[in-house]
C-alpha distance (Angstrom), angle and dihedral (degrees) to the residues before:
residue distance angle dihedral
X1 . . .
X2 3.71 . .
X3 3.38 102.6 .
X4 3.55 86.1 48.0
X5 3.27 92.5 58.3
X6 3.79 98.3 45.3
X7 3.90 87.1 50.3
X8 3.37 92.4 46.2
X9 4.37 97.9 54.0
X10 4.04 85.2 30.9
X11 3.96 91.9 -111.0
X12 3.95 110.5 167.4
X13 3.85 110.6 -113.9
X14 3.71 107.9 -152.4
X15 3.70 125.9 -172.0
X16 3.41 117.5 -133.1
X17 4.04 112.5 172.5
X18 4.22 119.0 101.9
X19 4.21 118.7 -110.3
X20 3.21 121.1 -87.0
X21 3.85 89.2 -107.1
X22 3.68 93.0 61.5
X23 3.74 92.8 50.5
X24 3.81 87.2 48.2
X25 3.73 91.3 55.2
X26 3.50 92.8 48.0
X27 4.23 93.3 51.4
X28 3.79 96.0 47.5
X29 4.09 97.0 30.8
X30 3.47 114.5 23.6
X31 3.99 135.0 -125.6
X32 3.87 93.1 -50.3
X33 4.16 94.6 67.7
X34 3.74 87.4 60.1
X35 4.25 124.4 66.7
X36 3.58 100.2 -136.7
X37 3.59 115.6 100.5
X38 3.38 144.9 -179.7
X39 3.88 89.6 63.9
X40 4.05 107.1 169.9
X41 3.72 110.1 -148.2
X42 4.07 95.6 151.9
X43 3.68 95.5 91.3
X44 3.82 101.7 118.8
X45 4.20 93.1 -165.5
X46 3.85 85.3 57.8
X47 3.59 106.0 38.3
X48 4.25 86.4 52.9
X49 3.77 91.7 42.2
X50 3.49 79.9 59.5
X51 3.39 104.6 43.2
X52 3.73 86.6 55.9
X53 3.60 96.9 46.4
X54 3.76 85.5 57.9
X55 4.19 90.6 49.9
X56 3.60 100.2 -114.0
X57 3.49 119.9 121.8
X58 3.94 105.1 -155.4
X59 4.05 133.3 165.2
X60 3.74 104.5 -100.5
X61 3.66 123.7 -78.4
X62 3.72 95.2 -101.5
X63 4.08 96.0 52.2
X64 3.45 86.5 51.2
X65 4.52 119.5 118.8
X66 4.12 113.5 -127.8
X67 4.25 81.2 -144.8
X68 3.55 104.6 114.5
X69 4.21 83.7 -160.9
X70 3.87 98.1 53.2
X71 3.61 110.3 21.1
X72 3.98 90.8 177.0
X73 3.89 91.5 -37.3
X74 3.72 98.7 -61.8
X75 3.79 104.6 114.0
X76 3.65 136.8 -104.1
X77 3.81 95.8 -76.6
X78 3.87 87.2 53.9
X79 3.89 81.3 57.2
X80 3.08 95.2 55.2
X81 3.49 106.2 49.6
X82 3.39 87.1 53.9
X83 4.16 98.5 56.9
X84 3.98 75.4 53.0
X85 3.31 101.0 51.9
X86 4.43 93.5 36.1
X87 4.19 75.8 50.4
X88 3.78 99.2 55.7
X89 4.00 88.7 39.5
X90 3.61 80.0 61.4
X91 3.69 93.5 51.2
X92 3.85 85.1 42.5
X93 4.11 96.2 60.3
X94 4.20 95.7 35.7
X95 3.86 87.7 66.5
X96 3.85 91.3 42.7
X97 3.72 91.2 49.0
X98 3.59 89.6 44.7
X99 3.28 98.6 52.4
X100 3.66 97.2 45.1
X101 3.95 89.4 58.4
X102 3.81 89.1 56.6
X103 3.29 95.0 48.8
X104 4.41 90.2 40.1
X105 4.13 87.3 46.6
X106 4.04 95.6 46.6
X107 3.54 97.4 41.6
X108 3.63 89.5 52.4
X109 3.84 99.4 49.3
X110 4.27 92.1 41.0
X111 3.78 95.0 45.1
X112 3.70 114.0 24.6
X113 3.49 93.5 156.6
X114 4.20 91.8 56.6
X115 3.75 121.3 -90.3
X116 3.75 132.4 145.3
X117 3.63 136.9 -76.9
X118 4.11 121.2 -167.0
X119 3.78 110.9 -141.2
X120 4.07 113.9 -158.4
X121 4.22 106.1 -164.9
X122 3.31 140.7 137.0
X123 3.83 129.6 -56.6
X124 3.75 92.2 -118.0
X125 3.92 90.5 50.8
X126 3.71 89.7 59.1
X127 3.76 117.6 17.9
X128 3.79 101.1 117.4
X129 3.88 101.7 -3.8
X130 3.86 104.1 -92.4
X131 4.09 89.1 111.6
X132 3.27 123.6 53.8
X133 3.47 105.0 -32.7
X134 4.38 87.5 69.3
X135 3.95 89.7 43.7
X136 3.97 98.6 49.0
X137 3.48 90.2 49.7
X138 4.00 93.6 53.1
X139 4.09 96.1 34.5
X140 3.92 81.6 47.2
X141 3.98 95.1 51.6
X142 4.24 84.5 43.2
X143 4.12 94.1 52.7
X144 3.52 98.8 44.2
X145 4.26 93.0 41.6
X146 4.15 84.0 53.8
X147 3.52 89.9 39.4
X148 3.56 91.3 54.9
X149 3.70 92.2 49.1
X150 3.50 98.9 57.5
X151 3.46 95.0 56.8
X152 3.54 121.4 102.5
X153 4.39 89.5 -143.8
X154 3.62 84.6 50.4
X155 3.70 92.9 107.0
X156 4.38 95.5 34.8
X157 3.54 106.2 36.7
X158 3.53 128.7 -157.4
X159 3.98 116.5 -69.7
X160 4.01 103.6 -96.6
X161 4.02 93.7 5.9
X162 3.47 109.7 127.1
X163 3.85 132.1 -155.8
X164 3.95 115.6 -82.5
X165 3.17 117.8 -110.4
X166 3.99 130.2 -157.1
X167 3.98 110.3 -107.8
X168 4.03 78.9 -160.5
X169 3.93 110.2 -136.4
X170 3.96 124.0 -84.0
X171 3.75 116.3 -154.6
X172 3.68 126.6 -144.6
X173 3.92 118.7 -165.1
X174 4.09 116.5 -167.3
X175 3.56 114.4 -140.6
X176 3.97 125.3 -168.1
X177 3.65 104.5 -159.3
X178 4.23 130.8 148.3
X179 3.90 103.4 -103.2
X180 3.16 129.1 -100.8
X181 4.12 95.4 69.8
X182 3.71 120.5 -163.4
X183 3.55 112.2 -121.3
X184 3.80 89.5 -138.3
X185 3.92 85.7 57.2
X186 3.49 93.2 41.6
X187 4.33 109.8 103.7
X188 4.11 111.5 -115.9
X189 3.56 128.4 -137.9
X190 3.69 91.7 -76.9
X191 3.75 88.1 73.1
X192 4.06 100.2 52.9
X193 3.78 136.9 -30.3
X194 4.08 89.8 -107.9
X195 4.11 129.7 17.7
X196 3.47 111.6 -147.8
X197 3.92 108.5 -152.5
X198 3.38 119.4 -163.2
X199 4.18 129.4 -173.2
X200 3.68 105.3 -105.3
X201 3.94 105.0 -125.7
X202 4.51 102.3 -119.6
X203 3.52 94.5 -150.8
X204 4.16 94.9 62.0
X205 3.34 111.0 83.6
X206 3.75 96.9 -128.7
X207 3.80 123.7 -178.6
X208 4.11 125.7 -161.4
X209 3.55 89.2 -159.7
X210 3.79 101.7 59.7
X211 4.31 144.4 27.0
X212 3.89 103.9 -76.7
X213 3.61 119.1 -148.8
X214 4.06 114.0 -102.2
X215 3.59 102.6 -106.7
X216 4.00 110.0 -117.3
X217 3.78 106.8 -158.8
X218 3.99 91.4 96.1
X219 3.39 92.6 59.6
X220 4.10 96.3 38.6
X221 3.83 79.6 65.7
């Protein structure tokens, strides 16, 4: 329905998420076979969101022992598991990064002048700002300030043009539930600026536990 939409009112779809090569690189080598840099992955909050999104309940990154025999006590499998998991974090925060600079670079070059840009993602990129909605916000500030600096008005603006400022980023998370919500199971402000509920359809068979199928009958229409 979105791309409907956009089609429909002639809104530019852009797509912002690395190849699968780069990806691969990243999962079997590590941040230095890929050029981007600048890749943040020293955000504790993230990096233990993630861990628990991935079901592993570890002692944060920076407790952690370098000794692939101990790793605090718990075995060379544990060890293990954990360069796996620290590997796949790194996978996690490339395509965050990289998306954010897509976003940062186009928004710059469409709307120099400020305007807004909608970015669709994943839940786990955006559910309380440590994804992408932290990174497009600094690679954003970073294009524009080098943008700025290549210009030759940089230092004697345009008569009446005034400074850009940030509009900041406001997140909006989705959530299918069966009305009435609990406000104890509701998410807070810490989770996104706006919740967007939506009435869970009872005749899809919907599971929390797994990746449901999109449903089709919108676009059968």
């Amino acid at each position: 329905p979105l791309l409907l939409f956009a089609r429909k009112n002639q809104v530019r779809v852009l797509g912002l998420h690395p190849s699968d090569e780069e990806v691969e690189a990243v999962r079997q080598h590590g941040l230095g076979a890929v050029s981007l840099t600048g890749v943040s992955t020293t955000d504790p909050n993230h990096a233990e969101e993630f861990r628990r999104a991935v079901g592993r309940q570890l002692p944060p990154f920076s407790a952690r022992s370098d000794d692939s025999e101990s790793s605090n006590g718990r075995g060379p499998e544990a060890a293990e598991m954990d360069a796996c998991i620290a590997r796949q974090y790194e996978v996690q925060c490339f395509r965050e990064e990289y998306m954010a600079e897509a976003a940062a670079v186009h928004h710059a070059a469409s709307a120099p002048d400020g305007g807004w840009m909608a970015v669709l993602a994943g839940e786990r990129h955006v559910i309380r700002r440590h994804g992408l909605p932290f990174r497009v916000l600094r690679r954003s500030a970073n294009v524009r300030k080098s943008l700025s600096a290549m210009s030759p008005l940089s230092s004697s603006p345009r008569q009446g043009q005034q400074q850009q400022l940030s509009r900041g980023v406001f997140t909006i998370v989705p959530q299918t539930v069966s009305f009435p919500v609990a406000t104890k199971d509701a998410l807070g402000m810490e989770a996104a600026d706006y919740v967007w509920y939506v009435q869970r359809d009872p005749t899809d068979k919907f599971r929390e536990d797994a990746v449901n199928s999109a449903p089709l009958r919108s676009l059968a229409r």
